[in-house]
N, C-alpha and C positions, 0 to 999 in steps of 0.2 A: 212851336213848329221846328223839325229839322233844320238845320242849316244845309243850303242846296244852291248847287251853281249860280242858280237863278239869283240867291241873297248876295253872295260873295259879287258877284256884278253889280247888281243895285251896292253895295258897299262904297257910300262917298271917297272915302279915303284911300281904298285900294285902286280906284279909276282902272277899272280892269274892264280889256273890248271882246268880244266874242268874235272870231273869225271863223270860223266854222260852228257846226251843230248845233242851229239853235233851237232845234227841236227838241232836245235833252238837257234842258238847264234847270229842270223841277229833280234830276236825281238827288236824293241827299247824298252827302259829302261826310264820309264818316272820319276824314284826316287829310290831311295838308303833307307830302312827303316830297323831298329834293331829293334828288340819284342821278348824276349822270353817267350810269352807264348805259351801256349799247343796249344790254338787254336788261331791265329791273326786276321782269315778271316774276322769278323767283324767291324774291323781297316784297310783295306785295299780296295784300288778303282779299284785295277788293274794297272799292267803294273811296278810294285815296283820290285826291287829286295831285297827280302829278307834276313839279317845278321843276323845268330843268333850262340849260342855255343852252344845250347840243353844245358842247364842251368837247366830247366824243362821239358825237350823230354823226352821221355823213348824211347829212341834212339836203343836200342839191340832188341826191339821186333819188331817183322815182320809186324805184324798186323797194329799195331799202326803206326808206318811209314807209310804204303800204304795209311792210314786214313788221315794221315798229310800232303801226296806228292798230294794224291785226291782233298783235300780240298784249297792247296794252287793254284791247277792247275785251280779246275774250281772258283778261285775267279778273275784268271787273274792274278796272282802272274808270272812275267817271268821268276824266278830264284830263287834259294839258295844260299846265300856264306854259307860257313859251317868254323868256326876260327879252325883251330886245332891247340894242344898245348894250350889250355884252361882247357877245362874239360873233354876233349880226344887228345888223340896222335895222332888218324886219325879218320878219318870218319867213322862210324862205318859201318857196314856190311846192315845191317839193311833198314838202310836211301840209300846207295848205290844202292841195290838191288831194292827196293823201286822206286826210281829217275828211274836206267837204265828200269826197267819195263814201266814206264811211259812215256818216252823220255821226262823227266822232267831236265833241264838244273842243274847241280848242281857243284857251283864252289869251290874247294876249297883254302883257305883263310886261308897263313901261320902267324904265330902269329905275327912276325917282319910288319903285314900290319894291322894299324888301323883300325878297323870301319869306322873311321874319315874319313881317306885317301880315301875310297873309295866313303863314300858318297861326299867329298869334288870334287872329279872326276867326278862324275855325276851331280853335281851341275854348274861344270864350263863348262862340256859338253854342258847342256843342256842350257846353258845362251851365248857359242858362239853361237851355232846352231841358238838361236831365235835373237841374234845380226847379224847375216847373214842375217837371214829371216826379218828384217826390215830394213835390210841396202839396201838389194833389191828390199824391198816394196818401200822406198823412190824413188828410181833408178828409179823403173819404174813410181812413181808416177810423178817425171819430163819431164820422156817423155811424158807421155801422156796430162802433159799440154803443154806442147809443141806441141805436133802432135794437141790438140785442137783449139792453139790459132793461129795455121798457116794453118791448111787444115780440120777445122771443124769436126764433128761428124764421119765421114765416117775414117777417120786416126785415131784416137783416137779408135776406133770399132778392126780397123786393128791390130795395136798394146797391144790391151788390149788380142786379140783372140791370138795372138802369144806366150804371156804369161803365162797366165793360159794352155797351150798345149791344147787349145779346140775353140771355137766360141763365138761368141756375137753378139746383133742383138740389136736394139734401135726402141721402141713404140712408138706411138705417143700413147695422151690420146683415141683414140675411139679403140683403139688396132689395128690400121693396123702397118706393119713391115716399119720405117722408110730405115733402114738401116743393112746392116748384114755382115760378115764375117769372116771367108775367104766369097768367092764368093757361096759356095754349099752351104750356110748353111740358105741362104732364104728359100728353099724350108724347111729345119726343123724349122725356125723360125715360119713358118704359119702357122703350126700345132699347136701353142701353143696361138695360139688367144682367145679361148677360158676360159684358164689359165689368159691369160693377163687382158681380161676383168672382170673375176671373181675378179683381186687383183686392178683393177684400182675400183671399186666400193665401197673398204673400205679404211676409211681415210688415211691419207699420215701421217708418213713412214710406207709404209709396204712391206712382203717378203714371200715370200714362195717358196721350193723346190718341183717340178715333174720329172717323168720319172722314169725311168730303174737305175738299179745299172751302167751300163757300159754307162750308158747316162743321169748324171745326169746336172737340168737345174735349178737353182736356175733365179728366178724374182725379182728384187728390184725396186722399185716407184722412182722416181723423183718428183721432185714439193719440194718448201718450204713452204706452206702451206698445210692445210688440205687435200687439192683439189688433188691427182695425175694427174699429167700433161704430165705422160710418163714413160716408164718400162723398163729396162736396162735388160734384159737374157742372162745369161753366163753359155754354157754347158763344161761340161768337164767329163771324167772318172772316178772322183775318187772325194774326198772333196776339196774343197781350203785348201791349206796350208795357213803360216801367210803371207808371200811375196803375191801368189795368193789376199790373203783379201785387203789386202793394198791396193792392187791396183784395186780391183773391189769399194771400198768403194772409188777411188779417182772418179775414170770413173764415180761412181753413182755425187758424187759434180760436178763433169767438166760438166756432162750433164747435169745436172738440171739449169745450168748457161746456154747453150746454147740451151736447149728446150722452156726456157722462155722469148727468144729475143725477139718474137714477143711483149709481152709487152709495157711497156710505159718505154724509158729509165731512166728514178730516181725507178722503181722497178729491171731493170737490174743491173742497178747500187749496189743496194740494194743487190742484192745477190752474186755479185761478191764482193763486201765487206765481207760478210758472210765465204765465203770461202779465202779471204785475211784475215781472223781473225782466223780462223781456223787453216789458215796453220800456223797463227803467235804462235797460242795457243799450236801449235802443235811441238815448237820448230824450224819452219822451218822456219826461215825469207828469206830465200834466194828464196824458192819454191815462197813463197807471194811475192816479189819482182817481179817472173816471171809472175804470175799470173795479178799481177795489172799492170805490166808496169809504164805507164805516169801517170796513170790515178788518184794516190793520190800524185806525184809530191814527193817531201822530207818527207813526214808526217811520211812514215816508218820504215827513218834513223834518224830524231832528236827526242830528249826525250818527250815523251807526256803522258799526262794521258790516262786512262780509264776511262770511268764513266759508271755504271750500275743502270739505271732508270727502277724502277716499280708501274705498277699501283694495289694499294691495294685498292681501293673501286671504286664503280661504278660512275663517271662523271659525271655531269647534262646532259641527254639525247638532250638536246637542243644545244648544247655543241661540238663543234669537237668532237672526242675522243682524251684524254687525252695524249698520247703518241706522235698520231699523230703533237700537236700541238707543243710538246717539239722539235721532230724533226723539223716539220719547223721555230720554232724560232733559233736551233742552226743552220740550213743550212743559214737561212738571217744574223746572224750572219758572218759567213765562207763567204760567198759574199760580205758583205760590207767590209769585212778586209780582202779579199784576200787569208783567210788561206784554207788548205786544211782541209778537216773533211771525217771519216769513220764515218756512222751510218749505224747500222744493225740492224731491227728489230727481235727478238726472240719471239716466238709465237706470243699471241695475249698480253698477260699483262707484256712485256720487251722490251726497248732500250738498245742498248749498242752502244757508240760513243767513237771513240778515235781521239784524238784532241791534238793540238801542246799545251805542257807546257807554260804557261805563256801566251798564247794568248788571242786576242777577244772572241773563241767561248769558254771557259771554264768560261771566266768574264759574258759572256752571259748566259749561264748554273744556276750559281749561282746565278744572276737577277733572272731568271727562276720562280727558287727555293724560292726565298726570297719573289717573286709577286704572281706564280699560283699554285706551288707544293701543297701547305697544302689543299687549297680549292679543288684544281683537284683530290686530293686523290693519289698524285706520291710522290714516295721517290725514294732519290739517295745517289747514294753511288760514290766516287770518291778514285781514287787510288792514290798512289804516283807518283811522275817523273817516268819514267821508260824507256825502251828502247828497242828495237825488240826483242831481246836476251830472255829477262825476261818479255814478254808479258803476258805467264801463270800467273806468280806471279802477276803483276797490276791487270789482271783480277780476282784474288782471294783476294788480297785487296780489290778490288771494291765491290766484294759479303759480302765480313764481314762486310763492312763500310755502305752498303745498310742494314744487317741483323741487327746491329744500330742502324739504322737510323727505319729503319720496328718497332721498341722494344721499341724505348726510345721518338715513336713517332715525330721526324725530319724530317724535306723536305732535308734538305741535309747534310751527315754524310761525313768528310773528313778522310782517313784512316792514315793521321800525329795524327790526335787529338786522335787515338785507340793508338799508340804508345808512344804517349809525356803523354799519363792518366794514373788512378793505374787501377788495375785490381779488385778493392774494391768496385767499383760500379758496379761490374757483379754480384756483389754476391745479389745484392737488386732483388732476385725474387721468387717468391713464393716454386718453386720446393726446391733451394737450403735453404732458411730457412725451409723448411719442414723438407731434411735434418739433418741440423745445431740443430734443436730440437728434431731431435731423436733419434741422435748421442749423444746430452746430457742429455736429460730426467732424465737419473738414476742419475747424479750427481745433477742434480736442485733436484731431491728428497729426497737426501741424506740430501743433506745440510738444504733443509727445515726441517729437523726435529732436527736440532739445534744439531747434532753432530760434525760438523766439515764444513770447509769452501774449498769444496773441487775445487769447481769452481773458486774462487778468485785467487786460490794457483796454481790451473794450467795454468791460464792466467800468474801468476806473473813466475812463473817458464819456462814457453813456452820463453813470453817476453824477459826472459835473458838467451836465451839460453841453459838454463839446466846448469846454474851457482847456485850453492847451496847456494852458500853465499850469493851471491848480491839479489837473492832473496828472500830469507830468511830474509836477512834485510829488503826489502821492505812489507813484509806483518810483521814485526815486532816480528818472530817466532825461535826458534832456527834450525837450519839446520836440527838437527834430527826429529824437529817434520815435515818439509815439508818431508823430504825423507820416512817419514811413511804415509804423505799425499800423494804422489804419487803412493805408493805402494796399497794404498785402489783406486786411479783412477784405474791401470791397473787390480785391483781384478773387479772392479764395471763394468769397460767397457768390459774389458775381452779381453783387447790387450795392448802389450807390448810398454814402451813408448821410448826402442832404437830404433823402427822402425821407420825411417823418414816420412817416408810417413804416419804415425799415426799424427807422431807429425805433420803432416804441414794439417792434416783433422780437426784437433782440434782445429790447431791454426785459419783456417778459418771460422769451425762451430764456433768458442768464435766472429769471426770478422762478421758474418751473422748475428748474434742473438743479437748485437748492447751492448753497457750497461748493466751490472745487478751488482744489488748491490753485492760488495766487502766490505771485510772488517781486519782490518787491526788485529784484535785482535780473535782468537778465540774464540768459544761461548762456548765451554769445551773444559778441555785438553786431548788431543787425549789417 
């Protein structure tokens, strides 16, 4: 359940009193926010409960209170804590009168209870609540692979409508009702053909909500291409919660795998990969496990990379398409060695293949790479070992190692070589020297006018740490005169050079902008 005035009262530990509205203490509470200023409302999205000490209220006037309780009411504010024993011993009359006039909720909030404490309450409220709501998203997202992969479309319908407390019903592309229930609910599904075929007519993904407040029917597309190939309708009363979502956005995956059967099996195939990645991406190896079965044998449980292949320029038109031809080089790979392989095509310009560590198809891959990547206009990126658990992570190696590989012009970018490298060759690019020189300008000015050598001194002082001596001895200067040379840096740039984060801008901007003369001797004494 939300957390809602009502709990945050009942809360032992916050000992918080309702002095007005208690007719509204079932609102939920969607955040805990302190402000005291006069007016917050332009700070506020609704649904916050409000902390404050009237610090700056002008709390004893009547007027102004009804101003402040109006204002707070129609911004969606659900509540007031009011601290007393701060800057009042009690609530004052004012704000009381005020609140009970309005049946505005106003709680008060004895000094021995932090601000903290309470918004720390609504914080952990509201992170079981949505820990519930996805723990039951998952729940049901098992069954309903289940009820898919054992009694088809029609169980998976059943199940999903049980759920959400309402109906569902399954398109086909020309928008006639494949499937519906409970049983009553063909007859409403037919009514919405109309609707169906308006949203099957624009590209895939897409969605849109009809109907009534007391009969609301949200549409989602199936198909993994462009093309919608089918419309998933799930009415209910009220909006989806997050459990609800969950589980409507699995139904949308599980049907798009079984409205595309008809297909040629290597594009089913294809898409039930898609959603065994998904689920992997998704933290759920177990779910992907159920989903895939036999069908990728051990590849799920031993360590394998990831690899993310795209194509950045357009193929010779005479030419397979470019993607196309990496998959079937890594599938004839994966047949002559026996290994298993996941490839999942992502739109039109991405591959994404996960393949056993150390095998045929990843030695295949990097042939690939090394014979048609450059000319075909494909770069990839490759992840580390990895393992079901940590699929997300391979898969965000593989993007950085691809983003590489995109930048520094490579067919294939391995995401060990991003790790075992300095981070010194990121800086060779135009934005960051752009940067790197305007960060410094004023000091390359300074010093060109043959006052003092303020760039050389802050390099050498960066360099050793902000050791006075040692580097002082390196530019050959007495300690005082650098400590008076770093005091014109922080006058000239106009930032302090204990703040770390200064110093490690500078130390980069000196490492972008390459060499520049230094020198060991002053050109005048400071």
């Amino acid at each position: 359940m939300p957390v809602t005035l009502a709990s945050l009262v009942q809360h032992s530990a916050l000992k918080l009193t309702v002095r007005a509205g208690e007719g509204r203490l079932e609102t939920p509470v969607r955040w805990a926010h302190v402000s005291e200023l006069a007016d917050p409302v332009p700070y506020m999205e609704g649904g916050e409960l409000l902390l404050v000490t009237a610090m700056t209220l002008d709390a004893a006037d009547d007027e102004a209170m009804r101003r402040y309780v109006r204002r707070l009411d129609g911004a969606g504010v659900v509540g007031l804590g009011f601290a007393v024993g701060v800057n009042y011993d009690d609530i004052p009359e004012a704000l009381l009168r005020a609140a009970g006039e309005a049946g505005f909720p106003l709680l008060e909030v004895p000094r021995r209870t932090p601000f903290l404490a309470i918004s720390k309450a609504v914080s952990a409220a509201i992170a079981a609540d949505q820990y519930r709501a996805v723990t039951a998203g998952f729940e049901v997202q098992r069954e309903l692979t289940r009820a898919a992969l054992a009694d088809g479309p029609a169980a998976l319908l059943t199940r999903l409508a049980a759920h959400v407390d309402g109906w569902a019903a399954l398109y086909d592309a020309s928008g006639s009702v494949v499937a519906a229930a409970p049983e009553w609910a063909t007859r409403r599904a037919a009514r919405l053909t109309g609707d169906v075929s308006r949203l099957s007519e624009r590209s895939a993904p897409a969605s849109a909500v009809v109907g009534e407040t007391d009969d609301r029917v949200e549409l989602q597309s199936l198909g993994t291409g462009r093309r919608v190939r089918g419309v998933l309708a799930v009415g209910t009363g009220a909006p989806l919660g997050t459990a609800e979502r969950y589980a409507v956005h699995s139904a949308v995956a599980l049907l798009t795998l079984t409205t595309e059967r008809s297909r040629s099996l290597q594009a089913a195939e294809q898409r039930l990969g898609a959603a065994v990645l998904q689920l992997m991406l998704a933290g759920q190896p177990d779910h992907a496990r159920a989903v895939a079965g036999d069908l990728y044998g051990t590849l799920l449980d031993a360590p394998f990379r990831l690899l993310i292949a795209e194509r950045v320029g357009e193929p010779d038109p005479a030419d397979a398409p470019a993607l196309s031809a990496l998959a079937e080089s890594v599938e004839s790979a994966a047949a002559r060695s026996g290994e298993t392989v996941l490839t999942v095509p992502e739109g039109d310009g991405r591959l994404v293949v996960l393949a056993a560590d150390g095998g045929e198809v990843l030695s295949g891959c990097e042939a690939y790479a090394e014979r048609k990547a450059e000319e075909s206009g494909v770069v990839i990126g490759l992840s580390g070992p990895s393992g079901p658990i940590a699929a997300a992570g391979a898969y965000k190696q593989a993007e950085q190692a691809l983003s590489v590989a995109r930048r520094r012009g490579r067919a294939l970018v391995e995401h060990e070589e991003l790790a075992a490298g300095s981070v010194l060759p990121l800086l060779a690019d135009d934005a960051v020297r752009a940067f790197a020189d305007g960060m410094l300008r004023a000091l390359y000015e300074h010093d060109a006018t043959g006052r003092g050598d303020l760039v050389a001194s802050l390099r050498a002082w960066l360099s050793r740490h902000g050791q006075w001596d040692a580097a002082a001895a390196d530019l050959g200067v007495h300690r005082h005169t650098l400590r008076y040379r770093m005091r014109r840096v922080e006058e000239i740039l106009g930032r302090s050079l204990d703040d770390p984060d200064v110093r490690m801008e500078l130390w980069l901007a000196l490492k972008a902008t390459g060499d520049t003369p230094s020198h060991t001797e002053p050109r005048t004494a400071p």
